[in-house]
C-alpha positions as CSV (number, residue, x, y, z in Angstrom):
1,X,134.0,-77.5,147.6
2,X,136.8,-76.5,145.6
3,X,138.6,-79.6,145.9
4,X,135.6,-81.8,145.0
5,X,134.8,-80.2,141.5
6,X,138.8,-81.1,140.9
7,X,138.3,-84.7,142.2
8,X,135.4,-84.5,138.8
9,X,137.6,-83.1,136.5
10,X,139.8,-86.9,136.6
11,X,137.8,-89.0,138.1
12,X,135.2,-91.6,135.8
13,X,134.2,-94.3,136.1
14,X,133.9,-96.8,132.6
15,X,129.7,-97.6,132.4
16,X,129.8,-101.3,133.4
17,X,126.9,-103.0,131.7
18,X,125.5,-105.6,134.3
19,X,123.5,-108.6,134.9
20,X,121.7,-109.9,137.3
21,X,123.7,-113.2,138.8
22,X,123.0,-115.2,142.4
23,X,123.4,-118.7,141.6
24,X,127.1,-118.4,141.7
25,X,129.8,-115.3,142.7
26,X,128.3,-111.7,143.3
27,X,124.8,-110.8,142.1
28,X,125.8,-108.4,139.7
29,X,128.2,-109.3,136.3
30,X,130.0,-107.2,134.3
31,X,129.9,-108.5,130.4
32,X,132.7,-107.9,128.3
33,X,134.1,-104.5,128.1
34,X,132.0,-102.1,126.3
35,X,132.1,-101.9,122.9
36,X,131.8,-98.9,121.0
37,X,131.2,-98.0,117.2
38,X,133.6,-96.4,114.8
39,X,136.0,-94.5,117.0
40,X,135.9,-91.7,114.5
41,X,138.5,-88.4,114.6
42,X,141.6,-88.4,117.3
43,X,142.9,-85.8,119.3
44,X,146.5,-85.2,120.5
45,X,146.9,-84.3,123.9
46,X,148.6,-80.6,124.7
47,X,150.1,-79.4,127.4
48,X,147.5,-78.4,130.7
49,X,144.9,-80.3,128.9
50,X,143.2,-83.1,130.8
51,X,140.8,-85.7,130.0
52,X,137.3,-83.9,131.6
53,X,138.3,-80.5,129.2
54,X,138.5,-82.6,126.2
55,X,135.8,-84.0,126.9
56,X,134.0,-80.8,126.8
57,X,135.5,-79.3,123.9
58,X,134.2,-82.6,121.9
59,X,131.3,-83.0,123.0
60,X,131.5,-86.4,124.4
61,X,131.3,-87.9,127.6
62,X,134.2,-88.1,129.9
63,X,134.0,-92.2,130.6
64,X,133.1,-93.2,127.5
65,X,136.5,-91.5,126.2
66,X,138.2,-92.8,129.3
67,X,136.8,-96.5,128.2
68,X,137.8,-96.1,124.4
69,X,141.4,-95.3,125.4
70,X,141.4,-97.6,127.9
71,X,142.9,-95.2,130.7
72,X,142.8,-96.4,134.3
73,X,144.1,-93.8,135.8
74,X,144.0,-89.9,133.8
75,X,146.4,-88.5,135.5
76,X,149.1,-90.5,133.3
77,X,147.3,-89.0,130.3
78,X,150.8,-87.7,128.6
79,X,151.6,-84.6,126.0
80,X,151.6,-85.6,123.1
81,X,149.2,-88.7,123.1
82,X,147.1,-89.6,120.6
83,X,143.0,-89.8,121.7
84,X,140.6,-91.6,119.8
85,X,136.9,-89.9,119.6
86,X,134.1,-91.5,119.9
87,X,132.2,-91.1,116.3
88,X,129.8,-88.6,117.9
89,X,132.7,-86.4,118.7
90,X,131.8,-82.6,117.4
91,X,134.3,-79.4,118.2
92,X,132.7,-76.1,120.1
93,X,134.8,-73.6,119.1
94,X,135.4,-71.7,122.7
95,X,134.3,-74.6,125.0
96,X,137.7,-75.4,126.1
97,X,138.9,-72.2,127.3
98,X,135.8,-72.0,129.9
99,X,135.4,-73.0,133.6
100,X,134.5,-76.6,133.3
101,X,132.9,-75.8,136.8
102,X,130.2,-73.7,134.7
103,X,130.1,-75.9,132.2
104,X,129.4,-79.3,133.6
105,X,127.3,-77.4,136.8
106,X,128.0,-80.5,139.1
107,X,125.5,-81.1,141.9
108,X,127.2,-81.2,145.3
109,X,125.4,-84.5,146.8
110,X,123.8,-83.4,150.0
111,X,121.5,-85.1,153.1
112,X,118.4,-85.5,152.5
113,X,116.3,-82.9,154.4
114,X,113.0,-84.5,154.5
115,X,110.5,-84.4,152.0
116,X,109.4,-87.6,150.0
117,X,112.3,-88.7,149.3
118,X,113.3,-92.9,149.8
119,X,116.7,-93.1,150.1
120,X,119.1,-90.5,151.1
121,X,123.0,-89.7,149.6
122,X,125.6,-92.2,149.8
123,X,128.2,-90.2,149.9
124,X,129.2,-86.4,150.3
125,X,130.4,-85.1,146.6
126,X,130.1,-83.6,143.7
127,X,127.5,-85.5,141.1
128,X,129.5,-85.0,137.9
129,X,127.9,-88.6,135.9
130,X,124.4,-89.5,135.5
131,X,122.5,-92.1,134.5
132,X,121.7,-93.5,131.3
133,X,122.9,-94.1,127.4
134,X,126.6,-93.0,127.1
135,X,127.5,-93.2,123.5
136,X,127.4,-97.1,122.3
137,X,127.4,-97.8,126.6
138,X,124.9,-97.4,129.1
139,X,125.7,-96.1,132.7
140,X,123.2,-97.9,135.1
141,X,124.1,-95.4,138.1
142,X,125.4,-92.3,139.3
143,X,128.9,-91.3,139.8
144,X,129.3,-89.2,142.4
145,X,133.2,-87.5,142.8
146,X,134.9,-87.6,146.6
147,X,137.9,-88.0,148.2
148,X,139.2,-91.3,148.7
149,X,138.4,-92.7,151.9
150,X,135.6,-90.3,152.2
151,X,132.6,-92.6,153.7
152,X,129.9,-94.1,151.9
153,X,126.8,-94.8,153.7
154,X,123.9,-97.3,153.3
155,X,120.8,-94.9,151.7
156,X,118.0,-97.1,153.6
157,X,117.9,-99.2,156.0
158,X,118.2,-103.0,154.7
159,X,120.4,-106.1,154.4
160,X,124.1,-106.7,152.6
161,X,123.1,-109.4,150.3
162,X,127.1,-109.3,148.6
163,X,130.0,-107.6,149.9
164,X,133.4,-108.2,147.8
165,X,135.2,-108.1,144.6
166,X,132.9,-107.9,141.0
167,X,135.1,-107.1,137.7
168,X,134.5,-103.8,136.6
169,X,133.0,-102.5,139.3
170,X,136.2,-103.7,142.0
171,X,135.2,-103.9,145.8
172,X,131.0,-103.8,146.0
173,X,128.6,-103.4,148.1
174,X,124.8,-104.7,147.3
175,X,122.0,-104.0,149.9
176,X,118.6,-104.9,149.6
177,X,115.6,-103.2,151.2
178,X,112.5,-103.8,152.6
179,X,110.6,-102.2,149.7
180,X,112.3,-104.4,147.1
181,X,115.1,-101.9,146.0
182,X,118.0,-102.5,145.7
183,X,121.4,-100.4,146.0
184,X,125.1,-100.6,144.6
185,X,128.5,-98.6,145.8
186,X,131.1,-99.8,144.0
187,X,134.8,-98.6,143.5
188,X,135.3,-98.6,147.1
189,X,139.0,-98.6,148.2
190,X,137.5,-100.6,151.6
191,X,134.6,-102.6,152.5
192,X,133.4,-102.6,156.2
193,X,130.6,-104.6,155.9
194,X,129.6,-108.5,155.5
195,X,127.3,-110.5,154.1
196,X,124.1,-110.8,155.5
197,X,124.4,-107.6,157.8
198,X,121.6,-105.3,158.5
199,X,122.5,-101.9,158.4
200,X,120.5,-99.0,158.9
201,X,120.1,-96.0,157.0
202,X,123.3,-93.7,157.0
203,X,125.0,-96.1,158.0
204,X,128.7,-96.4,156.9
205,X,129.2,-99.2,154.2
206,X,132.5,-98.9,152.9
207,X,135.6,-95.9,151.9
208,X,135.0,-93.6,148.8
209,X,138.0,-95.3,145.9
210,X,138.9,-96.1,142.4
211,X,138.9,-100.0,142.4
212,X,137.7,-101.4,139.2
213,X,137.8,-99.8,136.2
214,X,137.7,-96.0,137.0
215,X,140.0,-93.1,135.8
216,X,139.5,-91.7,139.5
217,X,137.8,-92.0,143.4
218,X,134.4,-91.7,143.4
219,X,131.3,-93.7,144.6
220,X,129.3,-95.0,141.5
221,X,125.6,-95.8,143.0
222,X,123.1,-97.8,141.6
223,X,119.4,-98.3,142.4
224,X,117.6,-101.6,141.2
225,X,114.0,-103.3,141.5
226,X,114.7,-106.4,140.6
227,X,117.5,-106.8,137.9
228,X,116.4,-103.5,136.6
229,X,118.3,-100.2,136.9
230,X,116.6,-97.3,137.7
231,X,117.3,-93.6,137.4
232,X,118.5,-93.0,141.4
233,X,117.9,-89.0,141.0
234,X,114.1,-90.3,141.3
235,X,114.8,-91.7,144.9
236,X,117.0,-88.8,145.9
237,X,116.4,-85.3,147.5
238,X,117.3,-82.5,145.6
């Protein structure tokens, strides 16, 4: 457990805003690269800071930081470096010398155990980014932190309508289901599925990675009707 709530403190994952694409390529289209407003106040990095503990003590969210700076990867995140803030960057006097692990309370992503729930976890991990507005970005998933090459696994049964490469979101996979849902797990280091596959539920779909644009390994999961993202904590068990 330990070592998952460290894989949340550097991984992220940089809120790809997508569309809806089939004629041509993968279904799913990452536009441009996420603009944000008025980057407001900047922070210099000190020493045993990291980017997750300034996130905290500002107030802002870890991957919209990550995006603004345009950092792939936060462990090269130096002494000594200048940070811009997103504008709605506020300082909590005390926030940075608590347990993160208190702070940020990430869910450890478990099976599902019955109940009503649709769709069970992807991935075993720590949920440490959820869905929705993020500053000037939107996050149309979940990000859930794991090691790398920690398995992900098809939440329902269904067929792999795209497996491969999308910018943004690096090596995909996309699975629809009989129901009309669709799900995403993208940043995969692997894919070990094809096109056109059907998989059952809990089945394994790829390796946990940090393709694409994100600042560490983790499994970001989507859940669509249509072209429309929807929140996946609705589908999940607690």
């Amino acid at each position: 457990m330990l070592a998952l709530v460290a894989l949340a403190l550097v991984a992220g994952c940089a809120a790809p805003r997508a569309s809806w694409v089939r004629d041509r390529g993968p279904p799913v289209s990452v536009e441009g690269g996420g603009g944000h407003a008025d980057p407001g106040p900047v922070h210099v990095v000190a020493a045993g800071e990291n980017l997750y503990r300034i996130s905290l003590r500002y107030g802002v969210d870890v991957d919209e930081l990550a995006d603004l700076n345009q950092i792939g990867d936060a462990r090269t995140l130096a002494v000594g470096r200048e940070l811009r803030l997103p504008s709605s960057a506020r300082r909590t006097e005390g926030m940075a010398s608590q347990s993160p692990v208190a702070m940020a309370a990430p869910t450890v992503a478990k099976r599902p155990s019955g109940g009503l729930a649709r769709l069970q976890w992807p991935v075993k991990g720590v949920l440490y980014s959820r869905f929705g507005t993020r500053g000037a970005t939107r996050h149309d998933g979940i990000d859930i932190a794991a090691p790398e090459g920690t398995p992900i696994v098809a939440a329902a049964d269904g067929e792999v309508i795209y497996a491969g490469t999308q910018r943004g979101y690096g090596l995909i996979v996309i699975v629809r289901h009989d129901d009309g849902l669709i799900t995403i797990y993208a940043h995969n280091r692997e894919n070990l599925v094809e096109e056109g596959r059907k998989v059952r539920q809990g089945q394994i779909l790829a390796k946990v990675g940090r393709t694409g644009r994100a600042t560490g390994p983790h499994c970001h999961f989507e859940v669509r009707r249509g072209t429309t993202p929807l929140e996946p904590l609705d589908f999940l068990p607690r």
